[in-house]
C-alpha positions in Angstrom: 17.1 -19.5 -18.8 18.9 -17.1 -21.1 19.8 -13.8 -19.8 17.7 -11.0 -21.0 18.2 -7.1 -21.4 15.6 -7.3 -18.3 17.6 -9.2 -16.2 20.9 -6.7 -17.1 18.4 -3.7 -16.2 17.0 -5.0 -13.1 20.5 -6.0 -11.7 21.9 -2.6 -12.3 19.5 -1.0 -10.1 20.2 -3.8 -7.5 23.4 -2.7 -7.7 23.1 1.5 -7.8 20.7 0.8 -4.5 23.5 -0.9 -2.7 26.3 0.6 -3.8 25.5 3.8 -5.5 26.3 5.1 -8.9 30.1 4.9 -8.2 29.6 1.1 -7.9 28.3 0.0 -10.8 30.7 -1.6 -13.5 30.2 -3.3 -16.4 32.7 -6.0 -15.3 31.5 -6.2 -11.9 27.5 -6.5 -12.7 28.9 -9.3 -15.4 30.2 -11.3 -12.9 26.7 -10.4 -10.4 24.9 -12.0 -12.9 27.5 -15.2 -13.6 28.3 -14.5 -17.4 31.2 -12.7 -19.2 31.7 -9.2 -20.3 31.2 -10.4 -23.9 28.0 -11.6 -22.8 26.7 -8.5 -21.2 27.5 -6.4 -24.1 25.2 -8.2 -26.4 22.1 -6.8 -24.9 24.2 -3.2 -23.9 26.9 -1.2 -26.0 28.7 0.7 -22.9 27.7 1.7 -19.5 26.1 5.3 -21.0 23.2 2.6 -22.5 22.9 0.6 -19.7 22.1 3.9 -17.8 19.9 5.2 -20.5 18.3 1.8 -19.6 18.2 2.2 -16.2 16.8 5.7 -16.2 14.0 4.3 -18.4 13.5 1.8 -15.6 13.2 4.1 -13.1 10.8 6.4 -14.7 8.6 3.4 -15.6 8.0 3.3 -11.9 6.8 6.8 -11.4 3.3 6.9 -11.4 1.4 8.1 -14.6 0.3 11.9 -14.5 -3.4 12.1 -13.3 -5.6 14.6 -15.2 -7.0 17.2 -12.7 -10.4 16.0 -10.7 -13.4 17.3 -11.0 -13.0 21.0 -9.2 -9.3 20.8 -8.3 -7.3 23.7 -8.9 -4.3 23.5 -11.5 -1.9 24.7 -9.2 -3.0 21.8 -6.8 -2.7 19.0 -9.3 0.7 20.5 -10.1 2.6 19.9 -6.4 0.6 16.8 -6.2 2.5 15.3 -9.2 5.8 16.7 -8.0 5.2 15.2 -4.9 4.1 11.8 -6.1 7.6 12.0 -8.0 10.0 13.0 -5.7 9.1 9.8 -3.4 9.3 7.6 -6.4 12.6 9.0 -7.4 13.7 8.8 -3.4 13.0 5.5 -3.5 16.2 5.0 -5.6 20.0 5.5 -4.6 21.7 8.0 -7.2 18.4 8.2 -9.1 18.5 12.0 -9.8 22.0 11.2 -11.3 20.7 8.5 -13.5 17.6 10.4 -14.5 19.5 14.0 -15.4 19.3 14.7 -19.0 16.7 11.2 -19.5 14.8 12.4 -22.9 10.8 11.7 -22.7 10.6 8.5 -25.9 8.0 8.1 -27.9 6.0 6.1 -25.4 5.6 9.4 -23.1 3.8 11.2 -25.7 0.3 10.7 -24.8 0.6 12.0 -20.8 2.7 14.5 -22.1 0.1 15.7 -24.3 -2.3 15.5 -21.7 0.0 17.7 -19.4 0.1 20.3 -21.8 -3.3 20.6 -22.9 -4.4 20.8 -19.0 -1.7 23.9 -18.5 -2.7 25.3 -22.3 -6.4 25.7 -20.8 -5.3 27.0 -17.6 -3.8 30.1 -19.6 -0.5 29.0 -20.9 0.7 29.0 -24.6 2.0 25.5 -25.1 5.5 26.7 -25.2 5.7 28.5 -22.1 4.1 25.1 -20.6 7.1 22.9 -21.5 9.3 25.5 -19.9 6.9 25.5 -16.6 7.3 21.8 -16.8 11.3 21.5 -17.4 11.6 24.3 -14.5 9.2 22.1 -12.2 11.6 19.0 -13.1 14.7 20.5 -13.0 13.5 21.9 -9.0 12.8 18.3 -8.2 16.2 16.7 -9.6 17.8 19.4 -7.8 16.3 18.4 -5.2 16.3 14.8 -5.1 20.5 15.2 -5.6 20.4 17.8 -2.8 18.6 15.1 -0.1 20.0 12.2 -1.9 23.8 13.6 -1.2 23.0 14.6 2.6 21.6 10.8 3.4 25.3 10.0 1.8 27.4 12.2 4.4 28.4 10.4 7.1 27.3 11.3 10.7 29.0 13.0 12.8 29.1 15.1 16.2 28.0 18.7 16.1 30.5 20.9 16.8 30.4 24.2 18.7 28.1 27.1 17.6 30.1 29.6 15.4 29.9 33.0 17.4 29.8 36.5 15.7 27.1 35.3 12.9 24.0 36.0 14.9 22.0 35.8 11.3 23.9 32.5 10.0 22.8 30.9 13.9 18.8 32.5 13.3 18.6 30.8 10.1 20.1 27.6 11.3 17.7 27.4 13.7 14.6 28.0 11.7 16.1 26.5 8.5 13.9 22.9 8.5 14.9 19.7 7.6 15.0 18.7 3.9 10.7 18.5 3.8 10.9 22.1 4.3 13.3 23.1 1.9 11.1 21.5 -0.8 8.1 22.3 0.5 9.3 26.0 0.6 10.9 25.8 -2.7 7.6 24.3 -4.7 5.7 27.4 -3.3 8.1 29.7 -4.5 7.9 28.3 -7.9 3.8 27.2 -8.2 3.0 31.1 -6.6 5.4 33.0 -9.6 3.3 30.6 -11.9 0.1 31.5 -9.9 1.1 35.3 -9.7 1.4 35.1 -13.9 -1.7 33.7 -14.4 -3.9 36.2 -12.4 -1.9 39.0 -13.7 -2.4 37.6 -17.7 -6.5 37.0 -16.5 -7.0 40.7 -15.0 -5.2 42.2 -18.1 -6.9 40.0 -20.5 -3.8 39.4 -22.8 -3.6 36.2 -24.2 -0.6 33.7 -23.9 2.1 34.1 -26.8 
């Protein structure tokens, strides 16, 4: 059977999940998939395509964006989808790498529209909704790297305590594991965007 573009895809996130970004090659995922350079390069031009590729792979996977239920809160639905995301995205070695800077293709357009028309009627102009939605995504990629790069590290042996940073040793203690950090970080984000909305409802001044 003829190799396909799918095939090319498919084996490059074989090989990102094995071996991380840092091991994928054009050469090398030639010879994973028995043909010849030339060969590869007549379903991608260089390895910024084949990533573009992958990236659109990846996203594929992520669930579509639900529309809010009957009686959920906006806020809610938000975090849910966030959520939903970042163990799609986990799933993936490197796939925050791959995924920075990703534009949204033509395909997209309908859940985006959706998206913004939920956020519009919760009290957003439709501007300040894409930047609510690039600040949410740029949080999770952030993120995703962050935990991504820890799993990387090697273990090793804790070391003494550090003395004379009785604040540093508090907040190490009651830090969290990487849960926490997001959890913590979402609220910040979803209560500035609640904090805006009650303050635009009381005063009555409409979005601009």
């Amino acid at each position: 059977m003829p190799l396909t573009r799918d095939d090319v895809v498919r084996a490059a996130v074989e090989v990102i999940d094995a071996d991380g970004l840092a091991g994928l090659t054009l050469r090398g995922l030639a010879k994973r998939l028995g043909v010849s350079a030339p060969t590869l390069y007549w379903h991608v031009t260089d390895k910024r395509h084949l990533l573009d590729l992958v990236a659109e792979h990846v996203l594929a996977e992520l669930p579509a964006r639900r529309a809010p239920t009957e009686g959920e809160a906006v806020l809610d639905w938000l975090a849910d989808g966030i959520r939903v995301r970042r163990a799609a995205l986990l799933a993936h070695r490197d796939s925050a790498l791959v995924v920075a800077g990703n534009r949204p293709t033509e395909d997209a357009l309908p859940e985006i529209e959706q998206t913004l028309a939920t956020l519009v009627g919760a009290g957003l102009a439709p501007g300040e909704a894409v930047q609510v939605l690039t600040a949410l995504g740029s949080f999770l990629l952030g993120d995703v790297l962050e935990t991504q790069a820890a799993q990387d590290r090697p273990a090793t042996a804790p070391g003494p305590a550090p003395t004379g940073f009785p604040t540093v040793l508090a907040a190490a203690e009651g830090f969290g594991d990487d849960e926490d950090r997001f959890e913590t970080g979402l609220a910040l984000l979803l209560d500035g965007l609640r904090a805006r909305l009650t303050a635009r409802t009381a005063t009555g001044v409409p979005p601009v």
